[in-house]
N, C-alpha and C positions, 0 to 999 in steps of 0.2 A: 259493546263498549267495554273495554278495560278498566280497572279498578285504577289504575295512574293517570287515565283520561279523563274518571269520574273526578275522582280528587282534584287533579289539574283544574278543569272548568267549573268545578264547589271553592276551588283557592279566586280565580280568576272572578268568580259573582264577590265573593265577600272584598276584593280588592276594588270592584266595580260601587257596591255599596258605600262603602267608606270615601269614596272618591267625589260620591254622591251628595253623603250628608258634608264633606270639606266647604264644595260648592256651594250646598245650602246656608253653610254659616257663613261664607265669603259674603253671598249676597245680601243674607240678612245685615251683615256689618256692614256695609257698602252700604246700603237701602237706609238704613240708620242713619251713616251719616252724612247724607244726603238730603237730610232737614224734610223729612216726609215726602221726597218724590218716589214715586215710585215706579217700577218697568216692568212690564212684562216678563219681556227677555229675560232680566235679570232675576226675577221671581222663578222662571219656570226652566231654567238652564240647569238644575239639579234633576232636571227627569231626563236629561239625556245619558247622563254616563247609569242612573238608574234601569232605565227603558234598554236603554240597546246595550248595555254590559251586562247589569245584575243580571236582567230581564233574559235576554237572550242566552244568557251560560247557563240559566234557570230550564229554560224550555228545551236546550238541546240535551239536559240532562234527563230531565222529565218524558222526553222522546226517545230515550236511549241513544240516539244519534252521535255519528263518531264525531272527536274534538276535531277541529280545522289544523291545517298544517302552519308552520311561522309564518309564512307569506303572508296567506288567509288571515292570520290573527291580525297579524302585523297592518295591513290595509285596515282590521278593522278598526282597530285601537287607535291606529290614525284619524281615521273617520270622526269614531266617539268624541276624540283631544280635539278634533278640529270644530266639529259644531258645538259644540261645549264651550271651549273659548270664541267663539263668534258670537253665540248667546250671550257672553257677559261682557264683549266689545261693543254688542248693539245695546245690549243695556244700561252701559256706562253711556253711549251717547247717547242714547233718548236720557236720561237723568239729568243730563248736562243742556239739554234741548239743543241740540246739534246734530245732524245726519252728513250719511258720506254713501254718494253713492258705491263707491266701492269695496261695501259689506257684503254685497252681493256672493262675493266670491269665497264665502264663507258655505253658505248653503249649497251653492254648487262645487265646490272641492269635496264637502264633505259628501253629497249624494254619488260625484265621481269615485271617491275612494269605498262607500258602501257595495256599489256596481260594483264595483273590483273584487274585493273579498266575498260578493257573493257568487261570482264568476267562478275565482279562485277556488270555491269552496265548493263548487258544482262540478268542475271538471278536473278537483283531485282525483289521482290515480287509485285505482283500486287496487291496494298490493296484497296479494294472496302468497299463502305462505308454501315453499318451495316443498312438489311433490316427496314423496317418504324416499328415501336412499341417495336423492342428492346435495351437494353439499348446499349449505348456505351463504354465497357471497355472490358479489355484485359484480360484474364484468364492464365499465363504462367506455 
């Protein structure tokens, strides 16, 4: 792993944490004023961008393991934004005492886009850096 990969995914955990505690205080402000109901959902939707952002740029750093390419990020970070706001969708409607079955598609987009970037992230290219005497460029 490269020192710009390392940095990169120690910049991307401390963006993931802070993104974390926003959520935490979203909810708690929410849940407040809310006259004491309180949600699950809404309570525990600060451990997603925690768990699968901080968490994960944490472990792949702790692994040595190479950073994922934009694609791979890009699916994840979808993923993380999309269960994260469906957590605090479901948790505004249970607060409200109201259900829709069409929250569903919250959980499954976001499990589809995880699939995705761990696919993505499985079957990056291995690029190995060009034998000694030839030149270095890309012919597409």
């Amino acid at each position: 792993m490269s020192m710009s990969d390392k940095n990169r995914m120690l910049r991307a955990a401390v963006l993931w944490a802070a993104v974390g505690v926003l959520t935490a205080l979203f909810a708690v402000g929410y849940e407040r004023l809310s006259h004491g109901v309180v949600s699950p959902f809404m309570v525990g939707a600060f451990l997603i961008p925690l768990v699968l952002g901080s968490g994960v740029n944490i472990l792949l750093i702790s692994l040595r393991m190479r950073a994922a390419g934009e694609l791979c990020a890009a699916f994840w970070k979808l993923a993380v934004g999309v269960l994260t706001v469906g957590c605090l969708l479901q948790g505004a409607l249970e607060i409200y005492g109201t259900a829709n079955r069409l929250m569903i598609a919250y959980p499954v987009s976001g499990a589809i886009l995880i699939s995705l970037a761990a696919l993505c992230y499985l079957m990056r290219k291995k690029t190995l850096p060009p034998p000694p005497g030839e030149a270095e460029f890309c012919v597409i």
